[in-house]
C-alpha positions, 0 to 999 in steps of 0.5 A: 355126793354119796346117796343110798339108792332106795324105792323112794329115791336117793337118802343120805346115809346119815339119816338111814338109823339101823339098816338091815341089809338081807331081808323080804318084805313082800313077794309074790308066789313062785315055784319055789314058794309053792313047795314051801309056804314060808316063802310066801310073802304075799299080803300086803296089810300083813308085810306093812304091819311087820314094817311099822313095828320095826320103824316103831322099834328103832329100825330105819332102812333095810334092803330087799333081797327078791330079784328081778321076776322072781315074785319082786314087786318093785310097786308094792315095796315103793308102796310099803316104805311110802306107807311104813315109812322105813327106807327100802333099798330093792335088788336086781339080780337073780336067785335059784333057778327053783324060783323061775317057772320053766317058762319065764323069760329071763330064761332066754337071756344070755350073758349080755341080755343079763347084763343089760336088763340089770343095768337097766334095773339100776339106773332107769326103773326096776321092771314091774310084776306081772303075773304071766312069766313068759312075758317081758313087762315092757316098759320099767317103773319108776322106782330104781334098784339099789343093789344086785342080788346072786346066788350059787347052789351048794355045787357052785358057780357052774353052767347057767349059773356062771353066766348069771354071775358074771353078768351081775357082777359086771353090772354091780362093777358098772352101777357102783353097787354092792353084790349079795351073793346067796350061798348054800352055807358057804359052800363053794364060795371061793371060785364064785368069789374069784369069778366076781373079782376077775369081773372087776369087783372089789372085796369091798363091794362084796356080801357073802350071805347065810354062811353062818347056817353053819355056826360049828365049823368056823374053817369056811367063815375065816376062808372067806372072811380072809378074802376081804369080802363082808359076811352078811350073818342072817341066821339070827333067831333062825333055830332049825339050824342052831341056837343064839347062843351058837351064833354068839360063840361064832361071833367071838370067834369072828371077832378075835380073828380080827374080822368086826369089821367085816361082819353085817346082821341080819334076819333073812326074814320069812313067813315063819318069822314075821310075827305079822304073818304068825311067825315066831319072831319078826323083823325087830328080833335084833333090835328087842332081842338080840342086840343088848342095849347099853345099860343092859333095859329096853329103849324107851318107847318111840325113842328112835335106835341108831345103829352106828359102827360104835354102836355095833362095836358095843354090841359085839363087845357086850355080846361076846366080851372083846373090845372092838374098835371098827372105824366108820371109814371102812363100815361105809364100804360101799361109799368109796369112790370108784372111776364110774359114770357120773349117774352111778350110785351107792348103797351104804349097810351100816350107817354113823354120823360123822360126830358118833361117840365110842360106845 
């Protein structure tokens, strides 16, 4: 039986409700967050705060996209979705060397060392935090990661890089899990795409991330669109790049070209969009904002919002005027059986119960 791996154990997908899959809910600082504080994360009453809101909007699971040792907290996020009682699906993987210290261990690893700690992450427990980076924590705990989390600079996928890449596409290809690869635009994507294939990962299996930092261009969105992978767009309500309405005209164009069904939304979500730590938006802004309802008003208070493929076909059609029909065979993109061990298991992003009406 198919499952979502989350912090609190394995769902099924039908009862997730809205998921957003590319989010951060909690994480301690790094080198990269001291040079700038938007990345920090790091109050647990104000990371619960922003949580309970986006349960009490409609929303029902997201995915955290902090790594391993890169100020991931696997205890806090259990402790988050336990208390929220919003569904959290945590990553392995790695991020940008910028958010290691010079002397953290994962440093050390080569490809199998890699390969092995993130495996380990997803079928036994995600190690715990520990403030002291050149120390290994020795013994993992008991909440399981559920997906794995890369990232490429704009100048690609070369040097360090690359070894990182292989080691967690091939651990995504043995977990049965999906890969959310971080780009800078979308900029040399292609090799790293062709370097996850080569490791055995299909399309399918595949988030390509923030390439809409970059709405005005559209020729990178339909080079990687054309590869089969899913483009997760995450820069919704994020102005220092473009406005909603720019994201919107990408969206139609995305659409037109045939490509809804590849299209995931989210909100990357930093200290400077969290309404709980006195940012300008928050975790609902898709849900209250962005997204219209059908029938044009505000949900009911407390009335729970189930985003379905349907539901996104409506919305992507109210948003930019074209009909859409998405089916729920292939937005259930990580639920396709795949010759794994029988322990592997299976995130799903967007979520429809069997007997969803059109929209």
């Amino acid at each position: 039986m198919f499952h979502v791996q989350t912090v609190s154990g394995p769902i099924a997908p039908d009862a997730l409700g809205h998921s957003q899959i590319h989010e951060h809910i909690f994480v301690h600082r790094t080198p990269m967050a001291e040079k700038n504080p938007a990345l920090r994360l790091d109050d647990p009453a104000r990371s619960l705060e922003e949580l309970r809101a986006y349960r009490a909007a409609g929303g029902g699971f997201l995915a955290d996209a902090q790594p391993v040792a890169a100020g991931r907290d696997a205890e806090r996020l259990g402790a988050l979705s336990r208390e929220s009682g919003v569904a959290v699906a945590a990553s392995t993987g790695y991020h940008l060397l910028g958010f290691y210290p010079a002397d953290c261990w994962v440093h050390s690893l080569d490809e199998e060392g890699l390969y092995d700690l993130y495996c380990g992450e997803l079928l036994e427990g995600m190690l715990p935090w520990r403030p002291e980076p050149d120390r290994r924590p020795a013994q993992p705990t008991a909440f399981r990661a559920g997906l794995v989390k890369a990232a490429i600079p704009a100048e690609g996928a070369e040097g360090r890089y690359a070894v990182l890449l292989r080691a967690a596409a091939r651990a995504a290809v043995r977990c049965g899990v999906p890969l959310m690869l971080h780009t800078e635009r979308g900029e040399n994507t292609l090799p790293a795409l062709e370097l996850c294939f080569r490791a055995g990962l299909t399309p399918e299996r595949l988030i390509v991330c923030h390439v809409d930092r970059q709405a005005a261009d559209f020729g990178p969105h339909d080079a990687i669109a054309a590869t089969g992978v899913y483009l997760d767009y995450d820069t919704i309500g994020r102005f220092k790049y473009h406005s909603d309405e720019e994201e919107v005209v990408l969206l139609r164009h995305m659409c037109e070209r045939g490509y809804a069904q590849r299209l995931l939304l989210s909100l990357d979500t930093t200290a400077q969009r969290m309404a709980a730590y006195g940012g300008e938006i928050s975790l609902c802004y898709l849900l209250e904002r962005f997204l219209p309802p059908a029938g044009g008003g505000r949900l009911p208070p407390r009335e729970p919002l189930r985003i379905s493929p349907c539901s996104i076909a409506g919305a992507l059609r109210r948003l930019t005027g074209i009909s859409i029909q998405i089916s729920q065979e292939r937005m259930r993109l990580t639920m396709i059986k795949l010759p794994e061990p029988p322990n592997a298991h299976h995130v799903t992003l967007w979520v429809s119960p069997p007997d969803s009406p059109p929209s």
